[in-house]
C-alpha positions as CSV (number, residue, x, y, z in Angstrom):
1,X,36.4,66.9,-90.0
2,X,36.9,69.4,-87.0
3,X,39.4,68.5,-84.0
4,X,35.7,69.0,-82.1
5,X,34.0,66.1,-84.2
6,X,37.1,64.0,-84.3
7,X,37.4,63.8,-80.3
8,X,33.3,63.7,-80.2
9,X,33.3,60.8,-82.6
10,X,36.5,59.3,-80.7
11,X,34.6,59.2,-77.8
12,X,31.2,57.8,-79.0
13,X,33.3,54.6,-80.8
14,X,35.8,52.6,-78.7
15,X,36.7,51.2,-82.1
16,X,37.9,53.0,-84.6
17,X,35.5,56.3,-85.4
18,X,33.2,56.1,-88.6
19,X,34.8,58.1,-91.2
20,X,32.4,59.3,-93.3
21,X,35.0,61.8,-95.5
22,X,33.8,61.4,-99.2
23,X,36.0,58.8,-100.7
24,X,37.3,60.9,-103.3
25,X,38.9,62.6,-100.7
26,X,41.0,59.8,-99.9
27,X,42.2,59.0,-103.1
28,X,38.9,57.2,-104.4
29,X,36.4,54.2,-102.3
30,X,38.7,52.2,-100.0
31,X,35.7,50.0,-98.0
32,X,34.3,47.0,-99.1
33,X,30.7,46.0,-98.9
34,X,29.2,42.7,-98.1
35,X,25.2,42.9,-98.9
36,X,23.5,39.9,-97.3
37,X,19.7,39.3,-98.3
38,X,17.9,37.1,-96.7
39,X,13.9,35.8,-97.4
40,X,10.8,35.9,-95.2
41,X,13.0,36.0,-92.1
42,X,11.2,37.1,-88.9
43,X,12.3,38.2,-85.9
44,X,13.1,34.3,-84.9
45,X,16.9,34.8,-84.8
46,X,18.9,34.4,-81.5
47,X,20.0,37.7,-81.1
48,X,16.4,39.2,-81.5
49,X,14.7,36.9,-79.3
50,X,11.6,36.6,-81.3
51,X,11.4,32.3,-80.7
52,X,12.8,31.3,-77.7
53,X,14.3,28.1,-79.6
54,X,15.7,29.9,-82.3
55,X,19.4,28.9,-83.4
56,X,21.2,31.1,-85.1
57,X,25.0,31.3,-84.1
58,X,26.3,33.1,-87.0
59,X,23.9,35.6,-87.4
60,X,24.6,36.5,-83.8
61,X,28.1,36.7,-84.0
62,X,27.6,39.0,-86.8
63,X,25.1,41.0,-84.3
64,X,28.2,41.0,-81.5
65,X,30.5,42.5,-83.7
66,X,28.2,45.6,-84.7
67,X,25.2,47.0,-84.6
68,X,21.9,45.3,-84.2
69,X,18.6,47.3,-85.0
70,X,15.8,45.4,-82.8
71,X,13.0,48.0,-84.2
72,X,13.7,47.5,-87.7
73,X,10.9,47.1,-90.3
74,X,10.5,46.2,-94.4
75,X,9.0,48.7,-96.7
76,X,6.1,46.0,-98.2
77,X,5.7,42.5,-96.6
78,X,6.3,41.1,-100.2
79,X,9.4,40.4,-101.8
80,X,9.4,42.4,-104.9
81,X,8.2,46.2,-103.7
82,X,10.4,45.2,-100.9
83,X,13.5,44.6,-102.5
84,X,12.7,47.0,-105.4
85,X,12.6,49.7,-102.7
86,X,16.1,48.4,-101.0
87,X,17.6,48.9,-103.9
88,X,16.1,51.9,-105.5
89,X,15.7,53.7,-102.5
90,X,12.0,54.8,-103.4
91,X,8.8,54.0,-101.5
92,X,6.6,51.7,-103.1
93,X,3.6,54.6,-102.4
94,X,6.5,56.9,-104.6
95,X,7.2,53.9,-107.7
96,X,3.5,51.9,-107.5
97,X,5.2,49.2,-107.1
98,X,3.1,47.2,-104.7
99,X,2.5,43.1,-105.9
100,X,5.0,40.5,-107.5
101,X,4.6,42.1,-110.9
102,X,6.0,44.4,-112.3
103,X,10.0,44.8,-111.9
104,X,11.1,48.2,-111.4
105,X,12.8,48.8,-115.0
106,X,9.8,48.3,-117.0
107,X,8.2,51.2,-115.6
108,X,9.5,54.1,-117.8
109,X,10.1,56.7,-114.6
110,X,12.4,53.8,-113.2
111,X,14.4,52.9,-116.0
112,X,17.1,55.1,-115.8
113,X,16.9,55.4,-112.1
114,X,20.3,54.5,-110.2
115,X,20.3,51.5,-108.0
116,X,22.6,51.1,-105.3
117,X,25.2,48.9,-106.9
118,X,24.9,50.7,-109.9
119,X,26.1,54.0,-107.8
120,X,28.5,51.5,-106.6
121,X,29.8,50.7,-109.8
122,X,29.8,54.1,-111.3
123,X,32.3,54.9,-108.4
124,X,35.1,52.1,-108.9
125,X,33.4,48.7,-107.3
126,X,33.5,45.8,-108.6
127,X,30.2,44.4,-108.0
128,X,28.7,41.1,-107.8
129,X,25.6,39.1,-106.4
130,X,24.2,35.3,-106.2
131,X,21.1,34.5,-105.0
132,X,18.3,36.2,-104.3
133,X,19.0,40.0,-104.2
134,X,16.5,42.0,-106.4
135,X,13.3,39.6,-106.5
136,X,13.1,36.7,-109.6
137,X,12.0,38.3,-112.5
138,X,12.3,41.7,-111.7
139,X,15.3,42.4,-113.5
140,X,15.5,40.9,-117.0
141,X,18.5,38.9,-118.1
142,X,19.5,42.1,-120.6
143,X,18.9,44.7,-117.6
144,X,21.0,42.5,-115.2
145,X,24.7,44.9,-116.6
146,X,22.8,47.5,-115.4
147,X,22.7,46.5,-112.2
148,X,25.6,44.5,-111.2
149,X,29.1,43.2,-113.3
150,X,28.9,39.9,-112.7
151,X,26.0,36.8,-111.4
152,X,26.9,33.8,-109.6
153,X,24.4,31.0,-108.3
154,X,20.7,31.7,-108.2
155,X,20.7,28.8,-105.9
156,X,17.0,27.5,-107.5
157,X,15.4,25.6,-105.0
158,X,15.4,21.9,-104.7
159,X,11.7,20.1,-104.7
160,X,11.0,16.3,-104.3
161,X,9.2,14.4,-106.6
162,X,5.9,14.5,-104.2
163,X,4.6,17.2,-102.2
164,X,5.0,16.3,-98.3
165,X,2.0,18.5,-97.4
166,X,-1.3,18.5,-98.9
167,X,-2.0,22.1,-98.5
168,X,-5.4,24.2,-99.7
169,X,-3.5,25.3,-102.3
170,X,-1.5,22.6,-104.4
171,X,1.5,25.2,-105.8
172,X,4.6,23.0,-105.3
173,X,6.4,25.9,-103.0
174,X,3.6,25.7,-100.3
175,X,5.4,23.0,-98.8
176,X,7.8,21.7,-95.9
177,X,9.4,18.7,-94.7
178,X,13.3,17.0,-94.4
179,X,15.2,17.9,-98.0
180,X,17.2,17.0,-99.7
181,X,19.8,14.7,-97.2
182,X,22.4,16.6,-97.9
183,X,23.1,20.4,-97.7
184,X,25.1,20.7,-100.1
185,X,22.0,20.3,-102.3
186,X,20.8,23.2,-100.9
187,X,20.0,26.4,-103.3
188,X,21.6,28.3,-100.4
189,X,24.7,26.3,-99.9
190,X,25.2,26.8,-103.7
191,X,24.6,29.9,-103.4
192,X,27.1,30.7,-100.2
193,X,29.8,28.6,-102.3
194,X,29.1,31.1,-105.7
195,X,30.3,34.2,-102.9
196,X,32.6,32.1,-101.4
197,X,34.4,31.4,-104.6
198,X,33.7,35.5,-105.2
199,X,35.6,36.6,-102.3
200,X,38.3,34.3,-103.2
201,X,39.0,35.9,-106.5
202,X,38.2,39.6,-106.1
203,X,39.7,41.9,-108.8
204,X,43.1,43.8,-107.1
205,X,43.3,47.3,-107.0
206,X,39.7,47.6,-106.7
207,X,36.9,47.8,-103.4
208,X,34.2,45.4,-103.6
209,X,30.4,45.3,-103.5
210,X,29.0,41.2,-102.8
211,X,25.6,40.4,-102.4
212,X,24.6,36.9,-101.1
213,X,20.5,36.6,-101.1
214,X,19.7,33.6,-98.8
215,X,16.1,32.3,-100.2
216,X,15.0,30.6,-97.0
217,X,13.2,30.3,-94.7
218,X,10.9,31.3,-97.8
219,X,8.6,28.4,-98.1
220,X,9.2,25.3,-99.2
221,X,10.5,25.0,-95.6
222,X,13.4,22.1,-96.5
223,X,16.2,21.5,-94.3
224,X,17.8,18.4,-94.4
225,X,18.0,15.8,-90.6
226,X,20.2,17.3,-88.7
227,X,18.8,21.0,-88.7
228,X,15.2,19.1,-87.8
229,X,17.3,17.7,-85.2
230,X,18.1,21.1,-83.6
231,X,14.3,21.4,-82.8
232,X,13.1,18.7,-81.2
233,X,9.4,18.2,-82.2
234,X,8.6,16.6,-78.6
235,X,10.0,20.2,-77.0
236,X,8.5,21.9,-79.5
237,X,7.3,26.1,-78.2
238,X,4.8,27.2,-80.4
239,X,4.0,31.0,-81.5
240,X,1.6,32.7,-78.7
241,X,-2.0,33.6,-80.5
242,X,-5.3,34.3,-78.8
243,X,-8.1,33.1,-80.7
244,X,-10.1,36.4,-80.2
245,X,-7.1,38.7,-81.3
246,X,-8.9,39.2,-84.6
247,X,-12.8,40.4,-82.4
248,X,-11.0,44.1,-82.3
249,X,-9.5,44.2,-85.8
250,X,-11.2,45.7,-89.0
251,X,-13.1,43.7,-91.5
252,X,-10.6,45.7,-93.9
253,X,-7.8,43.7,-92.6
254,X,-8.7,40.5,-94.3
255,X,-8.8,42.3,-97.5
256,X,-5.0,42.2,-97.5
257,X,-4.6,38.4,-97.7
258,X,-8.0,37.4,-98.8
259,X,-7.0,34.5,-100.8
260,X,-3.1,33.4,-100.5
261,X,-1.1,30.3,-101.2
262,X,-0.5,30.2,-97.1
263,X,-3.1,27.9,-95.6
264,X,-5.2,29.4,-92.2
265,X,-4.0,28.6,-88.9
266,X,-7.3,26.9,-89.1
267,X,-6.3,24.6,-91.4
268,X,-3.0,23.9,-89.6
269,X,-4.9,22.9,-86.9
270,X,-7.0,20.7,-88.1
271,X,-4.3,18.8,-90.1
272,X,-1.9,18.7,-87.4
273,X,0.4,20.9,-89.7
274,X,0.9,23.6,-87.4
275,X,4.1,22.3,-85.4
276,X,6.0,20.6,-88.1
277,X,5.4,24.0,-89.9
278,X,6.9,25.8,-86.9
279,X,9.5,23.2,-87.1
280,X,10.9,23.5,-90.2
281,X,10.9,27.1,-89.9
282,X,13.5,27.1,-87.2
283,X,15.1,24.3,-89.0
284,X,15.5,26.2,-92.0
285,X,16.2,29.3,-91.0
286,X,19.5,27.3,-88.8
287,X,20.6,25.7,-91.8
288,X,20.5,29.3,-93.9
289,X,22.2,30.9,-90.6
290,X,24.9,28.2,-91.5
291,X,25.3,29.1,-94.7
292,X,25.9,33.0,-93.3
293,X,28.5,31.5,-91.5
294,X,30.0,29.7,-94.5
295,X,30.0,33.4,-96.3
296,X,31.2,35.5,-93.2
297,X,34.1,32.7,-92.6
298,X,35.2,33.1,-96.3
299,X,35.8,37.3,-95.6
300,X,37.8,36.7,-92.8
301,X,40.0,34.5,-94.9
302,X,40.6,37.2,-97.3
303,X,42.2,39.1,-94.6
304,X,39.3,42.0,-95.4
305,X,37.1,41.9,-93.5
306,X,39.0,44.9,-91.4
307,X,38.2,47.0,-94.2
308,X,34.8,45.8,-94.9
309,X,31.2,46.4,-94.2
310,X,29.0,43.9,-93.5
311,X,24.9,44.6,-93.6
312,X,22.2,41.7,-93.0
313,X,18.4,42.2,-93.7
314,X,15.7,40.3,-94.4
315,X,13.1,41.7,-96.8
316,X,10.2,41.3,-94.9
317,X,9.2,38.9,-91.7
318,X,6.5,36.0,-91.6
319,X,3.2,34.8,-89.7
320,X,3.7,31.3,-88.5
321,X,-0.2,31.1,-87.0
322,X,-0.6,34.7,-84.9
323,X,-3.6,36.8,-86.4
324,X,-5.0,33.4,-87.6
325,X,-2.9,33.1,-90.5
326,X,0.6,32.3,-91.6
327,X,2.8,34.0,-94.3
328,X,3.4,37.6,-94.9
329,X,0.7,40.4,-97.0
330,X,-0.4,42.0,-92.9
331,X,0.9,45.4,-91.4
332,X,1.4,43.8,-88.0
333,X,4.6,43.5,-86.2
334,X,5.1,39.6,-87.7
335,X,5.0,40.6,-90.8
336,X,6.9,43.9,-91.2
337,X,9.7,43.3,-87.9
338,X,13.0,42.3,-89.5
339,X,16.9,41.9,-88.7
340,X,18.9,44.6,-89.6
341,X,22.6,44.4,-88.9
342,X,25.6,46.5,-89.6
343,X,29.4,45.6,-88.9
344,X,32.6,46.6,-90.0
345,X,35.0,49.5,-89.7
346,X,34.0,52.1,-86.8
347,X,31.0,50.6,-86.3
348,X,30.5,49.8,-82.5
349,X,30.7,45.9,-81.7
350,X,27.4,44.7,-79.5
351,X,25.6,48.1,-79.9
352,X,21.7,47.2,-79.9
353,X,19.8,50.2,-81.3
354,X,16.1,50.5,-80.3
355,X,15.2,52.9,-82.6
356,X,12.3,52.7,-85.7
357,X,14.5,52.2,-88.7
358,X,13.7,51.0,-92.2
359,X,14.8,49.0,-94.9
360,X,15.0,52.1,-97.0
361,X,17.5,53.5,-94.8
362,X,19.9,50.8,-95.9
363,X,20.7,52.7,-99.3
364,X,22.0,55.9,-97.7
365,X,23.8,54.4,-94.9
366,X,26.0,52.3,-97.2
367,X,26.6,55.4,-99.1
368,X,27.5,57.5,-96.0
369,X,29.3,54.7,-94.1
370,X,31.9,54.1,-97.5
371,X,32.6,58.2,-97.5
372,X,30.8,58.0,-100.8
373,X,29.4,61.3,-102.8
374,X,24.9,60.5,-101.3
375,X,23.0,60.2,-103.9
376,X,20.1,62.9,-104.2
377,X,16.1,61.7,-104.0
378,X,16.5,58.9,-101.4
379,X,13.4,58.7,-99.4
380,X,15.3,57.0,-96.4
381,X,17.9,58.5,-94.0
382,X,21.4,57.2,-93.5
383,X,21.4,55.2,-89.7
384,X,25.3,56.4,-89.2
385,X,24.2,59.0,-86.5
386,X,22.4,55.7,-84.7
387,X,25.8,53.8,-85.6
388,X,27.9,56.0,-84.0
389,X,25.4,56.4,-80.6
390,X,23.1,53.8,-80.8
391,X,20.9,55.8,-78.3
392,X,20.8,58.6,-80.9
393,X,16.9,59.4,-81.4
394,X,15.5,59.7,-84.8
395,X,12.6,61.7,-85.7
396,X,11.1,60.1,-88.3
397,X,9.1,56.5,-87.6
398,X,9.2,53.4,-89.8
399,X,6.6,52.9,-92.6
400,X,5.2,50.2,-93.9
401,X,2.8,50.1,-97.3
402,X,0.5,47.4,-98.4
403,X,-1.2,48.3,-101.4
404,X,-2.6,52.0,-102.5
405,X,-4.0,53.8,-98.5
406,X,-2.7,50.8,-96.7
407,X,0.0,51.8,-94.1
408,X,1.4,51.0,-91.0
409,X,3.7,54.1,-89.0
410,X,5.7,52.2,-86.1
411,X,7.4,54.5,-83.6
412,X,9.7,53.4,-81.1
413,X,6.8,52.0,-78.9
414,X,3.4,52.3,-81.2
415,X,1.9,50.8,-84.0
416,X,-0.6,52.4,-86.0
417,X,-2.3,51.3,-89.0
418,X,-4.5,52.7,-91.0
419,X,-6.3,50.8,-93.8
420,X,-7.8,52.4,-97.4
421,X,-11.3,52.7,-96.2
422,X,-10.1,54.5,-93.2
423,X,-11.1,52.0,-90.7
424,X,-7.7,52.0,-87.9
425,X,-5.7,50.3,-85.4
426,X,-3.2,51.1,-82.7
427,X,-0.9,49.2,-80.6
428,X,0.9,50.1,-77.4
429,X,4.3,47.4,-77.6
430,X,5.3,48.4,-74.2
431,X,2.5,46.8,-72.7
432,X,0.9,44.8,-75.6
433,X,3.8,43.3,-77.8
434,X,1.6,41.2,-79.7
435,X,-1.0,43.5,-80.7
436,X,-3.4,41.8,-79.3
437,X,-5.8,44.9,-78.3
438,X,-6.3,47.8,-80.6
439,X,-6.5,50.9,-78.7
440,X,-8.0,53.2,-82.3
441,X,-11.4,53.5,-81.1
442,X,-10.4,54.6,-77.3
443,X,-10.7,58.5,-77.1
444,X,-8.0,58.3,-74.8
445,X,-5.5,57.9,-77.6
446,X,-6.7,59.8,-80.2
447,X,-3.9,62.3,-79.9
448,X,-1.5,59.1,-80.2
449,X,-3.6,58.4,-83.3
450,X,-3.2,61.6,-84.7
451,X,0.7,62.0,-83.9
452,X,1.1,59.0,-85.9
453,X,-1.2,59.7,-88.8
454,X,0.7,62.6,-89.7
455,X,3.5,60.6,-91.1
456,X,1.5,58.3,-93.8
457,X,2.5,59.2,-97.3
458,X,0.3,62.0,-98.5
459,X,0.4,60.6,-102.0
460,X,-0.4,57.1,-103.1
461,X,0.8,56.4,-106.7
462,X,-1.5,54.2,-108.5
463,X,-0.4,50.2,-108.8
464,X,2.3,50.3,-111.5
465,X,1.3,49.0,-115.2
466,X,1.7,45.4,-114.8
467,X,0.8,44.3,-111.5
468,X,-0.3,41.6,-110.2
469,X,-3.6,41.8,-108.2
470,X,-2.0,39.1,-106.0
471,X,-2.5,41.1,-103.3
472,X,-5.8,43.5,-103.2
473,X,-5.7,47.3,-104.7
474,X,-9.0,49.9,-104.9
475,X,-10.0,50.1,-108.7
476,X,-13.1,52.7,-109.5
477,X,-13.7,52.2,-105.5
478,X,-14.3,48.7,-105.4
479,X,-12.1,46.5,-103.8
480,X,-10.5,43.4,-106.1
481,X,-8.6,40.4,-106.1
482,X,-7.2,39.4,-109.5
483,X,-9.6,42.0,-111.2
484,X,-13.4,39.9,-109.2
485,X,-15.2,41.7,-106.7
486,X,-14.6,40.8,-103.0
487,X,-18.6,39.8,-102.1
488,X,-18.4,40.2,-98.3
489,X,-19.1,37.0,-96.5
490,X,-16.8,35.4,-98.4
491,X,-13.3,35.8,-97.4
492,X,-11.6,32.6,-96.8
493,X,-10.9,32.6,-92.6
């Protein structure tokens, strides 16, 4: 670097500057990397202010000591194209890769594609991961080498014999209540002890790559008495919704979770299942927070953490009764708004960047942030300029893809959607944060419409061989879920 960028950067960080001189350069990698996943978390974390009972200490602390993005947003609300494009660094418009089904290698174009800890490998890490970092079943037990050197924990979760909740749909996951009594039953307290044990043992003479993937607040929403006893039920804030949000909002956008596992916030209201849902939400999400704790305790103790990076995301958010529904599958702000955090060396401690940023911009900012040689045919854009100045502007939006022609673009104070038929909406978050009142069809924002339409992806690859019609996609023109016609009047409300 120049004497002029090594006073500017100087300047910009009261910590020490990033240094962003390719690791060869210094003799080979000398940070560390610890990769924290976490599922269907929201923007209901302390630090983000999305509940105002939210409780989440560690993630916080981890939020003082860096860089919080409050306008970050997932790729796809659904795990697998989510995760798939974390890790690949591809667009699920570029890979097809839109439903549950199918994982990335066995699509032929993606086989041989390098994933982030496999460029992490290739380059002297040691890499590892437990839990829930690319989604179950996307990566077959024979692929897993390819990926990463060594597993720990998949933390399954735990189930009771019985279902607490009856829900519409009787799959044993849709479920929530106090479980198991004690944490250390937990999938994600095994899980946290597998890393824990990781960072304890790390091979000498070599940097480190450690993924921990948190599985809730991803239903069944279990959390053993004391968490439920952070949340009072009696004190109990629920989620704001109007009950004529949806008068405004295309017939389209029902297509997108016609007929889920998530019951209606219908239902939860006439079962009395909407607060305890809420409940055990914020209950779970305090016990995984914990858990983060556990993990970012364990670094310290390796005397490390100095040298390490630290990045927190969660693949994609969750709807806990706004739009009339709960669970992910929308292109509203509940859905796609998720944490985004980076600490560690040179990275400004209690920076909050404002920002649109993606989950795709995770792969390049690693690569940037370790001094490592980029990778070429990243669709996202390293975040160290926002890292250094978290006022930086960025030119490009975040953007958000729900099936084949189903997008969302979210500047730094718009939302705009714009669905396969064509049918649209927009949202001003300055003065409408809970996109309550679509502005598409006012004349007096078409040329907000139009700025923000240039952005959608110009191609849309076709669903990759394999999927899973969980979610709808356009076949011959007509509109399907698990390969049957939608017949209008019939979507489940």
């Amino acid at each position: 670097m120049t004497v002029a960028l090594t006073c500017l950067l100087l300047a910009l960080t009261p910590a020490e500057a990033i240094d962003s001189t390719p690791g060869e350069a210094r003799g080979g990698p000398t940070k560390n990397i610890l990769f924290i996943a976490v599922d269907d978390l929201n923007d209901w974390v302390g630090c983000l202010g999305g509940h105002p009972q939210a409780k989440t200490p560690n993630i916080d602390r981890l939020a003082a000591r860096g860089t919080l993005f409050t306008n970050a947003h997932c790729q796809a609300p659904l795990c697998n194209p989510s995760r798939s494009s974390v890790l690949t660094g591809l667009r699920p418009s570029t890979t097809g890769i839109y439903a549950l089904q199918p994982g990335f290698r066995t699509l032929p174009a993606l086989k041989d594609h390098v994933t982030l800890p496999q460029h992490l490998a290739a380059l002297g890490y040691s890499t590892f991961a437990a839990g829930k970092i690319f989604h179950d079943g996307s990566v077959a037990p024979a692929d897993r080498p390819k990926e990463l050197q060594s597993w720990g924990d998949v933390g399954a979760m735990p189930y009771p014999a019985r279902k607490f909740v009856a829900t519409p749909d009787p799959i044993k996951a849709m479920d929530w209540g106090v479980f198991p009594e004690e944490d250390e039953k937990q999938g994600d307290w095994r899980i946290a002890e597998s890393a824990i044990k990781r960072l304890k043992s790390l091979p000498e003479g070599r940097p480190f790559f450690v993924g921990v993937g948190f599985r809730l607040p991803h239903v069944p929403c279990f959390a053993s008495r004391p968490w439920f006893d952070l949340h009072p039920e009696q004190t109990l804030i629920l989620p704001p919704v109007n009950d004529d949000d949806r008068n405004d909002i295309p017939e389209f956008a029902w297509y997108l979770h016609w007929k889920l596992p998530e019951p209606r916030l219908s239902w939860l209201r006439r079962t009395n299942q909407w607060r305890p849902l809420v409940r055990a939400y914020l209950a779970s999400t305090s016990f995984m927070d914990s858990q983060v704790g556990r993990v970012l305790d364990a670094l310290e103790a390796t005397g490390k953490a100095d040298n390490t990076l630290v990045v927190l995301w969660s693949d994609h958010g969750w709807h806990l009764g706004e739009k009339g529904i709960t669970g992910k599958n929308s292109l509203w702000e509940r859905s796609t708004r998720v944490p985004l955090i980076f600490a560690g060396p040179g990275i400004p401690q209690g920076a909050r960047c404002a920002q649109p940023t993606e989950l795709l911009d995770i792969y390049p900012t690693l690569v940037e942030l370790a001094g490592l040689p980029p990778r070429q045919g990243l669709e996202g854009h390293s975040l160290v300029p926002q890292l250094r100045d978290a006022k930086a502007s960025r030119p490009w939006p975040a953007i958000t893809t729900h099936g084949p022609g189903n997008h969302a673009v979210r500047s730094e104070h718009w939302r705009y959607i714009r669905y396969a038929n064509g049918s649209e909406e927009l949202y001003d978050h300055r003065s409408d944060p809970h996109e309550w009142v679509n502005l598409a069809n006012d004349a007096r924002y078409r040329t907000i419409v139009r700025e923000h339409a240039r952005w959608l992806p110009t191609h849309d690859a076709d669903p990759a061989p394999g999927s899973v019609d969980r979610l709808l996609m356009r076949k011959f023109g007509v509109w399907t879920w698990e390969g049957m016609p939608i017949i209008p009047g019939t979507l489940e409300r």
